[in-house]
C-alpha positions in Angstrom: -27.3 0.1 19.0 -25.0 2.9 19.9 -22.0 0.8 19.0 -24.0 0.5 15.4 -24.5 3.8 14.9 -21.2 4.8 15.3 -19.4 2.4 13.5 -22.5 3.7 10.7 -21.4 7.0 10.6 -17.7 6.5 10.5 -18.1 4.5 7.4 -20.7 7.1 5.7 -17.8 10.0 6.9 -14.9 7.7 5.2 -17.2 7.3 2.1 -17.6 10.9 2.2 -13.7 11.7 2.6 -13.2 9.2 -0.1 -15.1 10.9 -2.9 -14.2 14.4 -2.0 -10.5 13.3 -1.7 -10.9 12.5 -5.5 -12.9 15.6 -6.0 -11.2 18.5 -4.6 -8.4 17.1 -3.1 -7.4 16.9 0.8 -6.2 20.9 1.2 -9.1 22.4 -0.1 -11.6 20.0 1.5 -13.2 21.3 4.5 -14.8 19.3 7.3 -18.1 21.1 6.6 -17.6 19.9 2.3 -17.5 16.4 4.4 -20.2 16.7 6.7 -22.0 17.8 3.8 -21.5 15.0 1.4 -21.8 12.5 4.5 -25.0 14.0 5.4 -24.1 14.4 9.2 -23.8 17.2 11.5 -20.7 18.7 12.5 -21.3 17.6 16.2 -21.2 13.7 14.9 -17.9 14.2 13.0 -16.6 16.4 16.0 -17.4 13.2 17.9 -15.0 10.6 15.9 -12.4 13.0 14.8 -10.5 16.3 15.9 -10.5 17.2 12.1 -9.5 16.4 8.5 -6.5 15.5 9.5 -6.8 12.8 12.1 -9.5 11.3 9.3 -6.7 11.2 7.2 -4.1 9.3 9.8 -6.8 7.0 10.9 -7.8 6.2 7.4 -4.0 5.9 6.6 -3.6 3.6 9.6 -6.0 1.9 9.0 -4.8 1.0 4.6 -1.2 0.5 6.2 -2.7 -2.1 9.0 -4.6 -4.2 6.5 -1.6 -4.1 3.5 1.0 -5.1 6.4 -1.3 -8.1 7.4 -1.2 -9.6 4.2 2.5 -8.8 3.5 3.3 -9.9 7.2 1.9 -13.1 6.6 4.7 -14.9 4.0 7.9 -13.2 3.7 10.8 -14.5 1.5 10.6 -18.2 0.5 13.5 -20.1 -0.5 12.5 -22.2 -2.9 16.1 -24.3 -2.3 19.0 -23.5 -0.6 20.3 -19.8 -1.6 22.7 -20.0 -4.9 23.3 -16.3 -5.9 23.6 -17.3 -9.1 20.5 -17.9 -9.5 17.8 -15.4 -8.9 15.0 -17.5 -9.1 15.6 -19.4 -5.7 14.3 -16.5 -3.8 10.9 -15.3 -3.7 10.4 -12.1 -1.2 6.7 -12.2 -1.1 4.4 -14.8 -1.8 1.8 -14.9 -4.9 -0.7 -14.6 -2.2 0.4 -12.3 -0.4 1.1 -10.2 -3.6 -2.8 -11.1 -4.7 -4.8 -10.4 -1.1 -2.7 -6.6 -1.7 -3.6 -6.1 -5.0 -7.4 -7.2 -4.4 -7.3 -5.1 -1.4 -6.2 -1.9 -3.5 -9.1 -2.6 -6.2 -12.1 -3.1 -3.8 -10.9 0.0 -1.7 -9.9 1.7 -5.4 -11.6 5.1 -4.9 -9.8 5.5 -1.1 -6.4 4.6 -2.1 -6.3 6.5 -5.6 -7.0 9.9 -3.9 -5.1 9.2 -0.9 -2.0 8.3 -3.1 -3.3 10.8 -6.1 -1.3 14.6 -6.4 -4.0 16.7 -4.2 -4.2 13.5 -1.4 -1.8 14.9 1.1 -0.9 11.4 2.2 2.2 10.0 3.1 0.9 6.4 2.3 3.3 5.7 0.0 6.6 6.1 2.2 5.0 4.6 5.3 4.2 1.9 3.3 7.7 1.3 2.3 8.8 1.9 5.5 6.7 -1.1 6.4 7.8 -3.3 3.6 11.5 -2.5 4.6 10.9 -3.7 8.1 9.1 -7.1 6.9 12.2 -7.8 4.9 14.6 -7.0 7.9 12.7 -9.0 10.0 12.3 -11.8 7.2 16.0 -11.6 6.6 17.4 -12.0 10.1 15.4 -15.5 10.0 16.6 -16.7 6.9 19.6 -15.0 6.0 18.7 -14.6 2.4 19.8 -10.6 2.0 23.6 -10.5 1.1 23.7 -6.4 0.4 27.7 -6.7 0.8 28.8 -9.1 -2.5 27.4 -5.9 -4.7 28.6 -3.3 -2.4 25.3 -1.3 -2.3 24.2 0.5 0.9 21.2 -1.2 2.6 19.0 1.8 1.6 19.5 1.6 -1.7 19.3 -3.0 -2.0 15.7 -2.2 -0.3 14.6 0.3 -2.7 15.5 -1.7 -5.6 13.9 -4.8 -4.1 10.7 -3.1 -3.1 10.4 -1.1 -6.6 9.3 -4.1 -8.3 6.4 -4.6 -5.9 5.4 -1.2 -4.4 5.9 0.7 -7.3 4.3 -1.2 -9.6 0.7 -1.1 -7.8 1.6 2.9 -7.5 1.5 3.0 -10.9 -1.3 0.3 -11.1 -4.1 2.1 -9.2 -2.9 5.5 -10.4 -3.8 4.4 -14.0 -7.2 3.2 -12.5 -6.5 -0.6 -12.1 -7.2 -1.6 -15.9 -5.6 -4.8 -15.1 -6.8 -7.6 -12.8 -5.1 -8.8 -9.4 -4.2 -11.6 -11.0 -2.6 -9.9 -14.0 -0.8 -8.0 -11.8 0.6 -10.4 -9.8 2.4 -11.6 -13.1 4.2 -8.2 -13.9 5.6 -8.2 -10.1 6.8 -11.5 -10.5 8.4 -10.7 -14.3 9.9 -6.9 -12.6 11.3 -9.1 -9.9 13.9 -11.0 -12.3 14.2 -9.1 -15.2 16.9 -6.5 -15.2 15.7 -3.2 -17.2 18.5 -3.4 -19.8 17.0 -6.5 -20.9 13.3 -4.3 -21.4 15.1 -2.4 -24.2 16.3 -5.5 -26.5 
């Protein structure tokens, strides 16, 4: 029962964090603006958290642990042995895992947007590609499918360009309020993945 309650009135707090994150924005919410829209005293919040801000890492934590799980899952797939030449024979992150993300992002919409909005105060974003980066290091020392060298690009710079097509994209997805489906935007990772912008502007 205890156990209940608890777990209870960490969600109803997150709920609470969630809206006013959206609201007001994470530097001028105060923990008694949360306790207020959670309808709990301060003593119960005091009792889960040391303030706003380890709500904020434990939320975080928590986005990061659940987005990592699906992306951890199916890294690159080679499709056939690796020919440069052609881009389509490598896949970095499976349709699936692409789909569990983006589904993840929409039911957990309200969270996420004001985590990852201007007044959220989060660093969700970069840990998140921090994250992604280490998945495809990990990925790549299996497979050997990462050949940063034959462009002569520094690794930073191969990773941000392989990782726009998928982390920026649902930025800009749940910022503009996730008008399209999961599925739909599955699609436009897949299409950013192998379609170089100078083509966008014939």
């Amino acid at each position: 029962m205890v156990i209940h309650r608890n777990t209870n009135s960490k969600k109803v707090i997150k709920n609470a964090f969630s809206k006013l994150l959206n609201e007001k924005g994470f530097e001028k919410m105060t923990v008694s603006d949360i306790t207020r829209a959670a309808d709990v005293n301060r003593g119960t919040f005091y009792s889960h958290y040391t303030g706003k801000y380890d709500l904020l890492n434990e939320v975080e934590d928590e986005i990061l642990g659940n987005l990592k799980g699906y992306f951890d899952e199916s890294g690159p797939k080679i499709i056939k042995p690796v020919d440069y030449t052609e881009k389509e024979n490598v896949q970095l992150f499976s349709n699936d895992s692409i789909l569990h993300a983006a589904t993840y992002a929409k039911d957990n919409f309200e969270m996420i947007h004001g985590l990852i909005s201007e007044g959220g105060n989060s660093k969700l974003i970069p840990k998140f590609k921090e994250i992604m980066v280490d998945i495809l290091q990990e990925r790549a020392k299996k497979i050997g499918v990462l050949n940063f060298n034959k462009f002569k690009m520094p690794d930073g710079y191969a990773y941000e360009i392989m990782l726009s097509s998928v982390v920026s994209i649902l930025e800009y997805w749940i910022l503009n309020d996730t008008k399209e489906s999961p599925e739909e935007i599955v699609k436009i990772i897949n299409t950013a993945a192998f379609v170089a912008p100078a083509e966008l502007l014939m």
